[in-house]
TORKOL-811910 format. One record per residue: x, y, z of N, C-alpha, C, CB in turn; chain; residue in one letter; residue number from 1. Coordinates in nm, 3 decimals, decimal comma, padded with zeros to 5 digits. Glycine has a CB too. Layout:
REM residues N
<n.east=X&n.north=Y&n.up=Z&ca.east=X&ca.north=Y&ca.up=Z&c.east=X&c.north=Y&c.up=Z&cb.east=X&cb.north=Y&cb.up=Z&mol=A&type=A&seq=NUM>
...
This chain:
REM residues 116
<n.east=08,500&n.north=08,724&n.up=09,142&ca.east=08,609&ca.north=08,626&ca.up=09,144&c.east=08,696&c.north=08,649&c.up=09,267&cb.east=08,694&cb.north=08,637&cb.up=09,014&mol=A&type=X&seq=1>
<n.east=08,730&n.north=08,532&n.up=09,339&ca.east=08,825&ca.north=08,572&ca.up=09,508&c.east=08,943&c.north=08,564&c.up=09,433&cb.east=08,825&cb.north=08,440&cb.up=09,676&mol=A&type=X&seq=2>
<n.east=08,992&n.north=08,677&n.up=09,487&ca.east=09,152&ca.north=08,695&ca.up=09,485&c.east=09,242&c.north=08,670&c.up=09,597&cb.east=09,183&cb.north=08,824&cb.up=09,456&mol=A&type=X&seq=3>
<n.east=09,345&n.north=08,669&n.up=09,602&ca.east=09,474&ca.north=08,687&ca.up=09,723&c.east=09,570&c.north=08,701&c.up=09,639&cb.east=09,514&cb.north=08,559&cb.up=09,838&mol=A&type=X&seq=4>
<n.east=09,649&n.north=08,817&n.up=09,705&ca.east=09,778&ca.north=08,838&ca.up=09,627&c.east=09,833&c.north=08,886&c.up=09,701&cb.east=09,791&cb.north=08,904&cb.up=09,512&mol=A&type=X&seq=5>
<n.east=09,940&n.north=08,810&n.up=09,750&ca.east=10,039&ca.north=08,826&ca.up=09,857&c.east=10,172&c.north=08,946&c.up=09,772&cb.east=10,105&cb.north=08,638&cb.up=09,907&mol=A&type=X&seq=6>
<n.east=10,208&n.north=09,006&n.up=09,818&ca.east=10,346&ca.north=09,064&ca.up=09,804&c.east=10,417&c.north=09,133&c.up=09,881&cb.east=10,353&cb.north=09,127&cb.up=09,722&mol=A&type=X&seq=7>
<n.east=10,582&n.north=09,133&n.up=09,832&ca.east=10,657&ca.north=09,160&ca.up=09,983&c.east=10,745&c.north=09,078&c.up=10,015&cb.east=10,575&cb.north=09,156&cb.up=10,101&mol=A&type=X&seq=8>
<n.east=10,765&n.north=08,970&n.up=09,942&ca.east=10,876&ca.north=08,877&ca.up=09,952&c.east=11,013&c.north=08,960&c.up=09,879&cb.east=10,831&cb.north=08,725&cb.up=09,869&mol=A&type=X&seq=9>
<n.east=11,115&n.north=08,855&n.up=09,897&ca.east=11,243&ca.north=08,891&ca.up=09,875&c.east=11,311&c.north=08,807&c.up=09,948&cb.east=11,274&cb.north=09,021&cb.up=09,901&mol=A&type=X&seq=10>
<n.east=11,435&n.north=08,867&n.up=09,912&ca.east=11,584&ca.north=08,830&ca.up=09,983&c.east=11,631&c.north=08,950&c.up=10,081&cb.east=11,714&cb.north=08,810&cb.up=09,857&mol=A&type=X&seq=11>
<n.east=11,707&n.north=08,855&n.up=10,182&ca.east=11,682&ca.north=08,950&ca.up=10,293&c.east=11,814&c.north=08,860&c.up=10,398&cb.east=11,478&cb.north=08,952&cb.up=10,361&mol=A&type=X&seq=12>
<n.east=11,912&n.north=08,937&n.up=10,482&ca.east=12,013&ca.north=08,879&ca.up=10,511&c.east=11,926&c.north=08,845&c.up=10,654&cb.east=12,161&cb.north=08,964&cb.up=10,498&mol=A&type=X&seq=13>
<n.east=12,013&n.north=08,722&n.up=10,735&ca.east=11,926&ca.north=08,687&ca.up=10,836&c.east=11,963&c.north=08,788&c.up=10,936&cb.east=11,935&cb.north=08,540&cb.up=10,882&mol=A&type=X&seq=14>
<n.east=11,897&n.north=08,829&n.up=11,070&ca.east=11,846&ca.north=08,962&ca.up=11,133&c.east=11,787&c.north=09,034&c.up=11,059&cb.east=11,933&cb.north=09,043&cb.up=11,184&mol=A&type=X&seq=15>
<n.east=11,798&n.north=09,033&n.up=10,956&ca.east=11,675&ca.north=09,154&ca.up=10,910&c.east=11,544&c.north=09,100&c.up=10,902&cb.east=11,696&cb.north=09,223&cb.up=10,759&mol=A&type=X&seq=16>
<n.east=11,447&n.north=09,189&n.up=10,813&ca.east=11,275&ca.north=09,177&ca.up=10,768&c.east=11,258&c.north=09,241&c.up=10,678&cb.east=11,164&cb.north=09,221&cb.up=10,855&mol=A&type=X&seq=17>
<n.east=11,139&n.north=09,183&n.up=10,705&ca.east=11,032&ca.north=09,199&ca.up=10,537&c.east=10,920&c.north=09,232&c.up=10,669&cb.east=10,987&cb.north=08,998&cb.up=10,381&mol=A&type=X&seq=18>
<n.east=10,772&n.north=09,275&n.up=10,518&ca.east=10,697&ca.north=09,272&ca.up=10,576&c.east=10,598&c.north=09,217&c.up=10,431&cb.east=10,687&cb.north=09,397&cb.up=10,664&mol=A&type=X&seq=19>
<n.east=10,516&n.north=09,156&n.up=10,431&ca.east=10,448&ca.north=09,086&ca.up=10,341&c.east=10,260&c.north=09,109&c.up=10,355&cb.east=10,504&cb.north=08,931&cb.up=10,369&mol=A&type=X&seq=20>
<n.east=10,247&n.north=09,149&n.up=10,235&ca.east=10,064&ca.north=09,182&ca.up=10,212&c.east=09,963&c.north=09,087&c.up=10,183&cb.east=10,034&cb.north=09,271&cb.up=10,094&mol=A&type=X&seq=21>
<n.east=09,892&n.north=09,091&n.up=10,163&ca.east=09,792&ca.north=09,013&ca.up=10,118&c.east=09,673&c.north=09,095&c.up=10,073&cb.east=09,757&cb.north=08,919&cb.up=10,217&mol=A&type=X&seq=22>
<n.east=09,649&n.north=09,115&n.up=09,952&ca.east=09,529&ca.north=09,192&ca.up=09,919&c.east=09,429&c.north=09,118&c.up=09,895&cb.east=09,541&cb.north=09,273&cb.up=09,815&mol=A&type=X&seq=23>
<n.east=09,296&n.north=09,140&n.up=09,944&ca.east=09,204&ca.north=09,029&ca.up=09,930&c.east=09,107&c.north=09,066&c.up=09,837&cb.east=09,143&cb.north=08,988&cb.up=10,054&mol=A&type=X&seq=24>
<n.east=09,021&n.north=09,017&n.up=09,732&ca.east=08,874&ca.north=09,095&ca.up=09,668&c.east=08,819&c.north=08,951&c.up=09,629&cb.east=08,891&cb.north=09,230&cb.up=09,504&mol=A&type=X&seq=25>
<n.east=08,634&n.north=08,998&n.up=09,611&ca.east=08,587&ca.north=08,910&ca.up=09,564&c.east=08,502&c.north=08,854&c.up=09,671&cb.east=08,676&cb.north=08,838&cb.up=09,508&mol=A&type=X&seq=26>
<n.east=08,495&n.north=08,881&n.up=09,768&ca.east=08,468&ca.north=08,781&ca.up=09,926&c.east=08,514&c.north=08,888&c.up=10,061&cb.east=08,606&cb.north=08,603&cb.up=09,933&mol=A&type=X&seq=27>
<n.east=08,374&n.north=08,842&n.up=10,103&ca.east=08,350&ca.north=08,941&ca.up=10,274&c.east=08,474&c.north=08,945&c.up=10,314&cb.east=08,251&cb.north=08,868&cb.up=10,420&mol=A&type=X&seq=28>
<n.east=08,532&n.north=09,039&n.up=10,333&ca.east=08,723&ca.north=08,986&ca.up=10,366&c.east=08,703&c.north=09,013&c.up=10,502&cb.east=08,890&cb.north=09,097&cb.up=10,288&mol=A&type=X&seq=29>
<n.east=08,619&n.north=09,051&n.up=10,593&ca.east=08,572&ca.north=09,056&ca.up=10,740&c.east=08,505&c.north=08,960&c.up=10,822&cb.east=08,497&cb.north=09,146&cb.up=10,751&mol=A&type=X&seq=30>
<n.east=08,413&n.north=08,872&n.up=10,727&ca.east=08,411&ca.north=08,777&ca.up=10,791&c.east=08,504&c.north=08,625&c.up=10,799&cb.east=08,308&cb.north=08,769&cb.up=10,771&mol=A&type=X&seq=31>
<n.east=08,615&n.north=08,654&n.up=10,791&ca.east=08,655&ca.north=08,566&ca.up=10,734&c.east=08,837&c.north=08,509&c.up=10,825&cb.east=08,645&cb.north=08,629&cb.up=10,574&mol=A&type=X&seq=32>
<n.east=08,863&n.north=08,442&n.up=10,892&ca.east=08,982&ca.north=08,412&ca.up=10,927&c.east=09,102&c.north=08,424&c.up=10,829&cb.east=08,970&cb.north=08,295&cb.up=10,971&mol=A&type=X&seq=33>
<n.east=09,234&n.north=08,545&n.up=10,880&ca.east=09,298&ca.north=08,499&ca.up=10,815&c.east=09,435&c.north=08,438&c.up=10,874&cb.east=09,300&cb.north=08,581&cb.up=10,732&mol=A&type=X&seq=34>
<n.east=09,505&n.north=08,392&n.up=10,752&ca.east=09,600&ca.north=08,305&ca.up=10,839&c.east=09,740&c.north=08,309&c.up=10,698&cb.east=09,509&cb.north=08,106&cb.up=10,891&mol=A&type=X&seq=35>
<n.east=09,825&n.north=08,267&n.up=10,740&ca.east=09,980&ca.north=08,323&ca.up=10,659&c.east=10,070&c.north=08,132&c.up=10,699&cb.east=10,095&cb.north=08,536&cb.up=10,793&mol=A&type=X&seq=36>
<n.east=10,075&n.north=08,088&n.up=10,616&ca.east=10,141&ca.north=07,940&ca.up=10,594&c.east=10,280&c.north=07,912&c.up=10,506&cb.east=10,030&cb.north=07,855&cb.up=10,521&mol=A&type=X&seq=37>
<n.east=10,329&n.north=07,844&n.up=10,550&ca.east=10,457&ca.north=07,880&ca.up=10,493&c.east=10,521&c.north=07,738&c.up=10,442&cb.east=10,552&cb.north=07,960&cb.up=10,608&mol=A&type=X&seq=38>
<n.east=10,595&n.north=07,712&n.up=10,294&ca.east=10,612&ca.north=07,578&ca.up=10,272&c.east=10,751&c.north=07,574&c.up=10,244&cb.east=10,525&cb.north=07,519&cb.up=10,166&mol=A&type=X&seq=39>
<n.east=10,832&n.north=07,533&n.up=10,320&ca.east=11,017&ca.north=07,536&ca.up=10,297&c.east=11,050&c.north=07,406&c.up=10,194&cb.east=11,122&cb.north=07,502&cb.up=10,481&mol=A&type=X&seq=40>
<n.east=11,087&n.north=07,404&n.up=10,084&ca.east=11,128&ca.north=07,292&ca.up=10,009&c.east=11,180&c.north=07,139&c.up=10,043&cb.east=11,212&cb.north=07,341&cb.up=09,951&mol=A&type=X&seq=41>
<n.east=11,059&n.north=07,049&n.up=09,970&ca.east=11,085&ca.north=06,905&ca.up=10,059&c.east=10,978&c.north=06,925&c.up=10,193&cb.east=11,281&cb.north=06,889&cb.up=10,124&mol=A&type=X&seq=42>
<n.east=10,966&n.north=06,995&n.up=10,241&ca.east=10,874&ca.north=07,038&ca.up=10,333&c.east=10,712&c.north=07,043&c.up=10,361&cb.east=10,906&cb.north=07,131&cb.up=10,333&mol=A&type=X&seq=43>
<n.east=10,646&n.north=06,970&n.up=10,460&ca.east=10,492&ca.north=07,027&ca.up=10,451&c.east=10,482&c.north=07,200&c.up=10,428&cb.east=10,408&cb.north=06,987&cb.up=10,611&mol=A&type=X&seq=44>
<n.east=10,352&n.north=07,184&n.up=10,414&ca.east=10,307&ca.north=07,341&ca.up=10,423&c.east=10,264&c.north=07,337&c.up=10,562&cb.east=10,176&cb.north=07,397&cb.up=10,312&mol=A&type=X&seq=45>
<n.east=10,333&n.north=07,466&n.up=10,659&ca.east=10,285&ca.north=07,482&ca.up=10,833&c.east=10,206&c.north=07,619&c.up=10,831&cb.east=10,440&cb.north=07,497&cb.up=10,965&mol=A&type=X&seq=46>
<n.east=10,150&n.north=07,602&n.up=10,957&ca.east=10,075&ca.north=07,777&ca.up=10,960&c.east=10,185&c.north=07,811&c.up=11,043&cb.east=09,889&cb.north=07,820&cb.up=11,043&mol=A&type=X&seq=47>
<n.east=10,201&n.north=07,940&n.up=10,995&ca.east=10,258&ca.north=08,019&ca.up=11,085&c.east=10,206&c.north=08,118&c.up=11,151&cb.east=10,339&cb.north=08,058&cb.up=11,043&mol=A&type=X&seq=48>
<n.east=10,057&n.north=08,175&n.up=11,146&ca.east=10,026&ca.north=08,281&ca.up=11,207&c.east=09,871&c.north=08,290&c.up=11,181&cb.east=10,112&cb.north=08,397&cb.up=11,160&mol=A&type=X&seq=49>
<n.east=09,747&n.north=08,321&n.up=11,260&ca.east=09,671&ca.north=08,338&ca.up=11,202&c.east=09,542&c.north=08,443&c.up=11,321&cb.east=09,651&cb.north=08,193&cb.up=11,138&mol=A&type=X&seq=50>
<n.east=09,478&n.north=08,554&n.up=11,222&ca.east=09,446&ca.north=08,643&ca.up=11,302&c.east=09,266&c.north=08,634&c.up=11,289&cb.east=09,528&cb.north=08,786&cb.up=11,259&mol=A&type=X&seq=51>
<n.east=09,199&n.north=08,641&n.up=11,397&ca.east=09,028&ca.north=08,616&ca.up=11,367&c.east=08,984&c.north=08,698&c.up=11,304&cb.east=08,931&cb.north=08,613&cb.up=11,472&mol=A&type=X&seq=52>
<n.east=08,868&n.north=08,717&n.up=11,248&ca.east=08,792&ca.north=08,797&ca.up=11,144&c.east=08,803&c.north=08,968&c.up=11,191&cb.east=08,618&cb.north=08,736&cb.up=11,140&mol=A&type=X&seq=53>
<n.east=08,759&n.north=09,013&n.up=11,337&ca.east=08,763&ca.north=09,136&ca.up=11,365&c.east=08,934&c.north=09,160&c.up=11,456&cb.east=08,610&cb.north=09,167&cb.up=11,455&mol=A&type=X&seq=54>
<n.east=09,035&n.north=09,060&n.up=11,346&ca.east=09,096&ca.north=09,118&ca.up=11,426&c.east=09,139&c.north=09,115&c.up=11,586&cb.east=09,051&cb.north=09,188&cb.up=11,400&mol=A&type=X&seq=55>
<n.east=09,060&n.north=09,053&n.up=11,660&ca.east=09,096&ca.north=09,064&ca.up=11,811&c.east=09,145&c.north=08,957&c.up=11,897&cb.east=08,991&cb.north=09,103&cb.up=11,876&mol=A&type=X&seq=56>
<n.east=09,217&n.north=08,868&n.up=11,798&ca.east=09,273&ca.north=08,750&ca.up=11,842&c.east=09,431&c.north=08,700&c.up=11,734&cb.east=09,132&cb.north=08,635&cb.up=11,832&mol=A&type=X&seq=57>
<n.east=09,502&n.north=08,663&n.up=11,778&ca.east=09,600&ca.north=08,585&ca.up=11,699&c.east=09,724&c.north=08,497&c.up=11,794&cb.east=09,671&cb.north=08,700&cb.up=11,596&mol=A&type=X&seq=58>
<n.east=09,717&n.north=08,415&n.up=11,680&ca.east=09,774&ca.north=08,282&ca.up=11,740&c.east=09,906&c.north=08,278&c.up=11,632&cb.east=09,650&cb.north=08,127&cb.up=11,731&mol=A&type=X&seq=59>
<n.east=10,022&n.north=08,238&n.up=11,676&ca.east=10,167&ca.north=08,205&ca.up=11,624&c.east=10,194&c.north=08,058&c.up=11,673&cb.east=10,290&cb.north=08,314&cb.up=11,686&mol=A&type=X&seq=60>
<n.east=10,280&n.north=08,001&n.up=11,528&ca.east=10,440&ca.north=07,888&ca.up=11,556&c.east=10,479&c.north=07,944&c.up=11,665&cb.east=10,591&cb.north=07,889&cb.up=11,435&mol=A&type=X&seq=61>
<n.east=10,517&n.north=07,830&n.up=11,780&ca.east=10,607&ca.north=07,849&ca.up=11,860&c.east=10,726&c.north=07,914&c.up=11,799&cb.east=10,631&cb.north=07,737&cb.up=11,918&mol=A&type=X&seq=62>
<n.east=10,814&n.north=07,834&n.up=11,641&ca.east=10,919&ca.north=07,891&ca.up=11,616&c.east=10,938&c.north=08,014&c.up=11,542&cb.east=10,974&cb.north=07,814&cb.up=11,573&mol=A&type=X&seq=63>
<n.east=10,806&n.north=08,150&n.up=11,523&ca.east=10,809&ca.north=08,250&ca.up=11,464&c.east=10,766&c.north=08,344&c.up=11,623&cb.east=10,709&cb.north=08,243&cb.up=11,319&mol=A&type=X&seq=64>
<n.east=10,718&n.north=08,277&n.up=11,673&ca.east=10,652&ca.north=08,360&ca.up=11,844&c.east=10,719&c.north=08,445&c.up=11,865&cb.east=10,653&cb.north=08,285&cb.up=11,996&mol=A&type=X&seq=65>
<n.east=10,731&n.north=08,624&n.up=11,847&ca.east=10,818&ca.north=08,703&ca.up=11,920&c.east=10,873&c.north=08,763&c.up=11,846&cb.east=10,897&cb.north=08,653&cb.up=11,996&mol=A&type=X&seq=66>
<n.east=10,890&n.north=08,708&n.up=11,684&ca.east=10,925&ca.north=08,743&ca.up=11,551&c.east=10,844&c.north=08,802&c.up=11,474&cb.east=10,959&cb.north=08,651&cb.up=11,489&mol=A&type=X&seq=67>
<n.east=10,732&n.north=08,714&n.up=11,470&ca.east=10,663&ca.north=08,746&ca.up=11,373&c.east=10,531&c.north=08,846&c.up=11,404&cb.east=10,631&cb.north=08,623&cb.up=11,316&mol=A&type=X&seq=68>
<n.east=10,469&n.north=08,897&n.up=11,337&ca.east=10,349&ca.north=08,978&ca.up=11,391&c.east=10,224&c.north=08,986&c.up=11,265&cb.east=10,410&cb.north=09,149&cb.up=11,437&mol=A&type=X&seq=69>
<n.east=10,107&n.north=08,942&n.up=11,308&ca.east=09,992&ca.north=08,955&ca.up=11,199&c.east=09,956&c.north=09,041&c.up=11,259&cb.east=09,888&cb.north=08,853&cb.up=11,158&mol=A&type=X&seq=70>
<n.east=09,818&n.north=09,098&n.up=11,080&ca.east=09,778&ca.north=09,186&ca.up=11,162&c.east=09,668&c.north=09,206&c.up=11,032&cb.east=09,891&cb.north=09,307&cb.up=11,228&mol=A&type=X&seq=71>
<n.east=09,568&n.north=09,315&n.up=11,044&ca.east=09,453&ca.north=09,308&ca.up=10,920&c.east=09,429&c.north=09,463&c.up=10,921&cb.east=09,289&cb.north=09,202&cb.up=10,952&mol=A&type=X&seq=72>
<n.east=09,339&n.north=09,495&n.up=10,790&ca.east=09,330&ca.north=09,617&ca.up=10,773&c.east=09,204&c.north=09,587&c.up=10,739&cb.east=09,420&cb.north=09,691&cb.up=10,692&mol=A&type=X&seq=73>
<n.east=09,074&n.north=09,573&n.up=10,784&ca.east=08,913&ca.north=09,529&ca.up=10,745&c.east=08,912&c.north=09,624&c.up=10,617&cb.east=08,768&cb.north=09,573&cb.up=10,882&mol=A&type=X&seq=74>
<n.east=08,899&n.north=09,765&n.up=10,699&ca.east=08,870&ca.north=09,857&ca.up=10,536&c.east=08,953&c.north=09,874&c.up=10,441&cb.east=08,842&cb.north=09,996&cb.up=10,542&mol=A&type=X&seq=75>
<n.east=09,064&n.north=09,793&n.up=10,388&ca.east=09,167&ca.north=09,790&ca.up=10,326&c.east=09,162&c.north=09,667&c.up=10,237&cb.east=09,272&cb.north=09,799&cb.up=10,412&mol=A&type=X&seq=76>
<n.east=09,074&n.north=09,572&n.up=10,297&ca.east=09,055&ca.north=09,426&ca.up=10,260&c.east=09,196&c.north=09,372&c.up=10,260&cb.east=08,980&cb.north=09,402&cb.up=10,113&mol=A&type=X&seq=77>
<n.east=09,303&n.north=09,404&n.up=10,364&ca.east=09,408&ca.north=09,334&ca.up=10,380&c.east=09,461&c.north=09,314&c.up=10,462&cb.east=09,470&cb.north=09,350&cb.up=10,336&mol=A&type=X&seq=78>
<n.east=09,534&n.north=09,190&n.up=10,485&ca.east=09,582&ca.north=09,133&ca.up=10,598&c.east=09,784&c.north=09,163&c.up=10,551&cb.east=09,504&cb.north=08,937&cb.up=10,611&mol=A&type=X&seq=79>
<n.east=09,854&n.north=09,162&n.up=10,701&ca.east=09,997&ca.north=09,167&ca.up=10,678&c.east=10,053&c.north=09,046&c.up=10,773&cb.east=10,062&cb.north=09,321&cb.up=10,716&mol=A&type=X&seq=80>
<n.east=10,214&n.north=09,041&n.up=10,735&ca.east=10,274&ca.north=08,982&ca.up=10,831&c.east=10,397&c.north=09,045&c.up=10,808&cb.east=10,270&cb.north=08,838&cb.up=10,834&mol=A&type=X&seq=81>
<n.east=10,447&n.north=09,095&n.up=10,914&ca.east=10,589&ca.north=09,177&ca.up=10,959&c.east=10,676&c.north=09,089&c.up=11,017&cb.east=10,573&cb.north=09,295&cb.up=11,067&mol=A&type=X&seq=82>
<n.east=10,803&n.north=09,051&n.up=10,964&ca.east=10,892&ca.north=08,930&ca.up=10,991&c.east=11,013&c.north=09,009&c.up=11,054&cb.east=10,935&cb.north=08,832&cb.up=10,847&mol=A&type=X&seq=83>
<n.east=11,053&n.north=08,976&n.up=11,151&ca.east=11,137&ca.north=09,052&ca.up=11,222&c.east=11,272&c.north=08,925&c.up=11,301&cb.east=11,024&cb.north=09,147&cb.up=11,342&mol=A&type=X&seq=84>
<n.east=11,373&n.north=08,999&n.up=11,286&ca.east=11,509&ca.north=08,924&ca.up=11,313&c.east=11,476&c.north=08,780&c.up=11,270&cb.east=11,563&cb.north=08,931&cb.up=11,481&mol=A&type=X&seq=85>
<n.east=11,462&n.north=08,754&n.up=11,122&ca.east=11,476&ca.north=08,672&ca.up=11,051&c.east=11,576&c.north=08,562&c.up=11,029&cb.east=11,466&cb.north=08,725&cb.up=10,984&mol=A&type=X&seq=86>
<n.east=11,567&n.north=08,421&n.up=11,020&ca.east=11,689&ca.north=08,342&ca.up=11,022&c.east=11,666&c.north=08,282&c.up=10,886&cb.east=11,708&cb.north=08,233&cb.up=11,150&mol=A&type=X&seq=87>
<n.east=11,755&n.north=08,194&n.up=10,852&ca.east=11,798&ca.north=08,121&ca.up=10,734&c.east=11,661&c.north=07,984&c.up=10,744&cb.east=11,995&cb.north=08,062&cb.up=10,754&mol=A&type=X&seq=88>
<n.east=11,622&n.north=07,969&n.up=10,835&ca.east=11,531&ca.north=07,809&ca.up=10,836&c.east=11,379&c.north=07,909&c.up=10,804&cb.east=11,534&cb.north=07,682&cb.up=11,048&mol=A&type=X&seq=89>
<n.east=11,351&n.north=08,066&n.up=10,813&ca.east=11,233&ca.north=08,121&ca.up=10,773&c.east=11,190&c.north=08,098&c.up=10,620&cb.east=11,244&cb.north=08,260&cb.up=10,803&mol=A&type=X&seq=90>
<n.east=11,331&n.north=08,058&n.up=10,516&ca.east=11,284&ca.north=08,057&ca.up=10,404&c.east=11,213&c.north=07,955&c.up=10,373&cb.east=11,361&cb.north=08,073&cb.up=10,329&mol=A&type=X&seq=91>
<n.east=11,100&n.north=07,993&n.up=10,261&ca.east=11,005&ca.north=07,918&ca.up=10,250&c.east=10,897&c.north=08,047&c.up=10,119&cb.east=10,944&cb.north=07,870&cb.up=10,433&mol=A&type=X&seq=92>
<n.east=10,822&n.north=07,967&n.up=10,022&ca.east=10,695&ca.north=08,066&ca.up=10,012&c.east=10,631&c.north=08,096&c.up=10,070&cb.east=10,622&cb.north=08,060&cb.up=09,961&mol=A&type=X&seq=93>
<n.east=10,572&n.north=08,162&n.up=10,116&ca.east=10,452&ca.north=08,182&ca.up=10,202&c.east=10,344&c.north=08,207&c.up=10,142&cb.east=10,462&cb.north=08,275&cb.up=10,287&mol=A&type=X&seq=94>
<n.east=10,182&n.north=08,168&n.up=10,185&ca.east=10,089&ca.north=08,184&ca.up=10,113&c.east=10,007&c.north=08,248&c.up=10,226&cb.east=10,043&cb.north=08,064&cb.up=10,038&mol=A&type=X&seq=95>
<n.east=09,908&n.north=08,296&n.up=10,168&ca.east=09,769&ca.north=08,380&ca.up=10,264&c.east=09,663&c.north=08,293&c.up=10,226&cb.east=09,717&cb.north=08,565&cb.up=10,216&mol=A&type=X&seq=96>
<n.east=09,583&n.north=08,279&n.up=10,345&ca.east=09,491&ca.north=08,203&ca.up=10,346&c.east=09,381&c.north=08,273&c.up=10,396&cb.east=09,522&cb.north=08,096&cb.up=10,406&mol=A&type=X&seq=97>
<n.east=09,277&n.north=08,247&n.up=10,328&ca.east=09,105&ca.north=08,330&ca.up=10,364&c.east=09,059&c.north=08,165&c.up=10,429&cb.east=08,967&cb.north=08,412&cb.up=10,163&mol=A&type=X&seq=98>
<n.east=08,981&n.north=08,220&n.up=10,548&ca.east=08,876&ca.north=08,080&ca.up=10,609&c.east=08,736&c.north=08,094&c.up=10,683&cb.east=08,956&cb.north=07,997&cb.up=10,727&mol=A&type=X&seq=99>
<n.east=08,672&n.north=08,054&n.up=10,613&ca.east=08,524&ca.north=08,051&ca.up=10,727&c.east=08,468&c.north=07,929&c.up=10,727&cb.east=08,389&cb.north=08,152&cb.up=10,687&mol=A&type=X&seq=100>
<n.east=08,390&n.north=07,896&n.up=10,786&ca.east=08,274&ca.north=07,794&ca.up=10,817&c.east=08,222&c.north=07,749&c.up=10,671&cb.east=08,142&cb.north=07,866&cb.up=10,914&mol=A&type=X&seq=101>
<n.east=08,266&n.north=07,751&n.up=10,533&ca.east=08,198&ca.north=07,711&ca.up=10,441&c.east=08,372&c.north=07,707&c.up=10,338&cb.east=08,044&cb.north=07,826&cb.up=10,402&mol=A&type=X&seq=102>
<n.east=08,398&n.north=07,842&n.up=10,335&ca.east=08,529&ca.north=07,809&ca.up=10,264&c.east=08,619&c.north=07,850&c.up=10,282&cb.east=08,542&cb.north=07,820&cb.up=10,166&mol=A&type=X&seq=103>
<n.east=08,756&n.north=07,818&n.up=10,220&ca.east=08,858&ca.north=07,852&ca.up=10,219&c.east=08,960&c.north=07,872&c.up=10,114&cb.east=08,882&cb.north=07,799&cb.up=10,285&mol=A&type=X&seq=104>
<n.east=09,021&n.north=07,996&n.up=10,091&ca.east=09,068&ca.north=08,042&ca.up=09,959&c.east=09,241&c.north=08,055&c.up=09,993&cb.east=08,982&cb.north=08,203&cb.up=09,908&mol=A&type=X&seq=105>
<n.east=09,299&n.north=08,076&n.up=09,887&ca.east=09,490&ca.north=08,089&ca.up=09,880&c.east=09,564&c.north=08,161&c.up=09,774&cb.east=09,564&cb.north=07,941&cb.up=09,859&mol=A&type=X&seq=106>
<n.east=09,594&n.north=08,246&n.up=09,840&ca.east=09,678&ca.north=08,288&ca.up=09,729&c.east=09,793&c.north=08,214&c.up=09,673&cb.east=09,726&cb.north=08,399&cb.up=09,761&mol=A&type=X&seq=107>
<n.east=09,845&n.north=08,273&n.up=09,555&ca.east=09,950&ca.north=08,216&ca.up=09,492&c.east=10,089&c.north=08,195&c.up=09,555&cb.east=09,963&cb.north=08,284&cb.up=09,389&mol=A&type=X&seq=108>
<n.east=10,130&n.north=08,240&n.up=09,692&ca.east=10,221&ca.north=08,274&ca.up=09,724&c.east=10,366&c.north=08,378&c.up=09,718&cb.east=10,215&cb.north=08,208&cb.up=09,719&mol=A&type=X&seq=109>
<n.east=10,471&n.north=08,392&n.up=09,815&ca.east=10,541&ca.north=08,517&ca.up=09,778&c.east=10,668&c.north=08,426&c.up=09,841&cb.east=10,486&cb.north=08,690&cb.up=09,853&mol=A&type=X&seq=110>
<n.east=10,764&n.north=08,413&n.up=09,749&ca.east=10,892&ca.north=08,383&ca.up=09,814&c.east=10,954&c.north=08,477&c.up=09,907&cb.east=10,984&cb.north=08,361&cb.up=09,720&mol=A&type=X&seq=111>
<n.east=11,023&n.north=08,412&n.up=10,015&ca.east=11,118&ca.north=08,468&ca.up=10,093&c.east=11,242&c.north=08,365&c.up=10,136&cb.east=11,043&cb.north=08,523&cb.up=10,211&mol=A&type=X&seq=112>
<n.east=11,336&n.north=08,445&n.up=10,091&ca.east=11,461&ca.north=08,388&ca.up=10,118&c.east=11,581&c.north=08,449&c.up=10,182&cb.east=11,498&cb.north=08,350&cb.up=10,014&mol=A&type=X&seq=113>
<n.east=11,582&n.north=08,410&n.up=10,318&ca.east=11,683&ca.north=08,419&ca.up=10,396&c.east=11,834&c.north=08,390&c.up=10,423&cb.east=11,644&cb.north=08,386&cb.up=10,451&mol=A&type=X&seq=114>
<n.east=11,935&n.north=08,469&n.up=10,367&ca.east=12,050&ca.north=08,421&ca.up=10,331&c.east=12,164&c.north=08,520&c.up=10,307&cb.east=12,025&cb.north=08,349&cb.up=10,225&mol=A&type=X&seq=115>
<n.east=12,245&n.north=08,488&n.up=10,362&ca.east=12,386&ca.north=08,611&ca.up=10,369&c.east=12,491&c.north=08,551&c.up=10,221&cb.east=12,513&cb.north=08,587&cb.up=10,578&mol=A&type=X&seq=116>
């Protein structure tokens, strides 16, 4: 059965961070793109970050660029995202996303809310 289970959310004043998990099972978690999407209320769901299967590539939102940082652990079967000097427009759930050439899986998501 594929899993994702993001955790690591919270409340968090803006300048600060979080850092948020994603545990993956069930599915090659190496071959597989991952990627971290984020849905602010009233809002589409956007990507915000997403890192290639071995790892040796990643792409950011212009508006997280410099903030944010992915990153994967192959033998861990997990992927992170480290949120750094955080603002009030970051809140949103965020979900983890598994992707390859056939499918694509989601976790349940992890709130984060940014707010003094």
């Amino acid at each position: 059965q594929v899993q994702l289970v993001e955790s690591g959310g919270g409340l968090v004043q803006p300048g600060g961070s979080l850092s948020l998990s994603c545990a993956a099972s069930g599915f090659i978690f190496s071959t597989y793109t991952m990627s971290w999407w984020r849905q602010a209320p009233g809002k589409e769901r956007e990507l915000v970050a997403s890192i290639t299967s071995d790892g040796s590539s990643s792409n950011y939102a212009d508006s997280v660029k410099g903030r944010f940082t992915i990153s994967r652990d192959n033998a861990k079967n997990t992927a992170y995202l480290v949120m750094n000097n955080l603002k009030p427009e970051d809140t949103a759930v965020y979900y983890c996303q598994a992707r390859n050439l056939l499918d694509t899986y989601w976790g349940q998501g992890t709130q984060v809310t940014v707010s003094s």
